[in-house]
N, C-alpha and C positions, 0 to 999 in steps of 0.2 A: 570332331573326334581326334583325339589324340593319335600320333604313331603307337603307341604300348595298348590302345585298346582297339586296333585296328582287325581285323579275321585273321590276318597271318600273322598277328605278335600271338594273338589268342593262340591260334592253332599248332602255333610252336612251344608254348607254353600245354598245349592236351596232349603235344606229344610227349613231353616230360610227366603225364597226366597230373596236370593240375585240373583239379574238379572245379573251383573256381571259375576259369578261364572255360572249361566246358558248361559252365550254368549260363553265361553271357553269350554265348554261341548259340545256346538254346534259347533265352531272349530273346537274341535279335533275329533269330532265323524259322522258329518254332511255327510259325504266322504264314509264311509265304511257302513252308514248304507243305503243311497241311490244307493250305487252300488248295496248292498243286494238287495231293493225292487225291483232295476230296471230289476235285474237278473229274480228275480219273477213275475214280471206282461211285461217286455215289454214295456212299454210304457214310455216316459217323462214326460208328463204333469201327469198322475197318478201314476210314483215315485216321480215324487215333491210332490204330494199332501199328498200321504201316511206317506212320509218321515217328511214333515210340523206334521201330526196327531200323530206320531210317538215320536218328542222333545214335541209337546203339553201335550202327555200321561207323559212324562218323565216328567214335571212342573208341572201336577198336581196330579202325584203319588208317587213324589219323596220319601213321606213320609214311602210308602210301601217296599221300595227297604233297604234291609238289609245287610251291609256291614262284609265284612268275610266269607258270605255263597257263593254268588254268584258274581265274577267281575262284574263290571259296565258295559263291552260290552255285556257280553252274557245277563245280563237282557237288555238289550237296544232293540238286537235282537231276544228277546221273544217278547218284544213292537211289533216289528217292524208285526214278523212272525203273531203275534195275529191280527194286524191291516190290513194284508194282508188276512187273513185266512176270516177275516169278509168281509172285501170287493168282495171276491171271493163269497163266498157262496150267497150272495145278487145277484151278476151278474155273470153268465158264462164268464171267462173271454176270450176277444177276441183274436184274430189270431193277431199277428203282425207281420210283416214282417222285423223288424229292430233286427238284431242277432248277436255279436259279432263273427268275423270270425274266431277267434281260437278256438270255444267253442270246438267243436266236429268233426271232419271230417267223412263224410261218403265214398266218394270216388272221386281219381282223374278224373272221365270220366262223372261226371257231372258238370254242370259250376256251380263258388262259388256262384251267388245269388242266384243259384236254393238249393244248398246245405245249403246256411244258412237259408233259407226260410221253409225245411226239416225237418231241426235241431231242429230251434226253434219249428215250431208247435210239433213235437215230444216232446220234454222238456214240452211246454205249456199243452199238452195233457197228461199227466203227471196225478196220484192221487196226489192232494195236498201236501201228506208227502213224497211221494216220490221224486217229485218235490223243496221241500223243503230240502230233506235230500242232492239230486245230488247237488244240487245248492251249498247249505254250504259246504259242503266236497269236490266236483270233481272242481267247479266253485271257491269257494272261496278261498279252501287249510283249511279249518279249522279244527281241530284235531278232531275225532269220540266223545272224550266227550264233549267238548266244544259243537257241534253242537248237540251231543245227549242231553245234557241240555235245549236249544232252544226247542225241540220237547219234553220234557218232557218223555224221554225211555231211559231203559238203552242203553248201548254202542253198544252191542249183536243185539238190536232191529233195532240200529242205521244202521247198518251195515248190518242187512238185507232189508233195506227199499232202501238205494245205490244200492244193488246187483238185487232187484226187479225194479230198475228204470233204472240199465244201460243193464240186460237182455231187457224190455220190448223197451227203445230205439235202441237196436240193432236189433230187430224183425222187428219193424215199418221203419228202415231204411233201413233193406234188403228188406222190401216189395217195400219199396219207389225205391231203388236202381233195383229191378226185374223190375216195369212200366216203370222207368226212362230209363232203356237199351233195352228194348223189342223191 
């Protein structure tokens, strides 16, 4: 990749708004940051929608985003977390039943829709930064600072909010795992 099509030639050029240079941002970024929301809420039509409010925020804040301090993805994924964070707190989010099969296993002696079904409400049932911390780190692979940036805590805090979200899903899945074999 060239320096002139790099996130911060682009992003200096959406601050002049060139639509161009906002259509490539959305290219290369559209991908990882919908899989984020979708990880977060479950749902498709409200990680399209999020994801939509999400590049909107990035067009009309571009101004804000200061190059050197922070890469371009991890403030994208503050967008993203902040844009989730409100839509949550307006509505309880619901139960979905649609779970990626590799997330988590609980156990071979229950069948996978019951077990992805499990999973995810576990995850969904989640405190918000906990939820957010498992997501970016276990779910996505992304490194303790990078995600502890998103959440605005050091790395230390980062890393305990992972350890309080994969203790508490492995409680609620033994308990699951104790009905489920009773």
């Amino acid at each position: 990749m060239s320096e002139a099509d790099s996130d911060e030639a682009l992003m200096e050029l959406v601050k002049s708004r060139d639509q161009d240079a906002y259509a490539r941002l959305l290219d290369r970024h559209m991908g990882s940051i919908h899989a984020y929301i979708y990880r977060m809420c479950r749902h498709h039509n409200d990680a399209d929608d999020l994801t939509q409010e999400t590049f909107l925020r990035l067009w009309s804040r571009a101004v804000t985003w200061k190059p050197g301090q922070v890469q371009l993805t991890t403030w994208l994924h503050r967008i993203a977390h902040n844009v989730c964070m409100d839509t949550f707190r307006r509505r309880r989010p619901e139960v979905y039943t649609e779970i990626d099969p590799d997330a988590i296993a609980v156990t071979d002696d229950v069948p996978d829709d019951d077990r992805r079904r499990a999973v995810h409400n576990a995850i969904a049932n989640l405190p918000e930064r906990q939820r957010t911390a498992l997501v970016l780190c276990q779910l996505h692979g992304w490194s303790n600072k990078d995600a502890a940036e998103v959440l605005s805590v050091s790395v230390d805090a980062l890393e305990s909010l992972v350890a309080r979200a994969r203790r508490t899903l492995k409680r609620q899945l033994a308990t699951y795992q104790r009905e489920i074999c009773a």
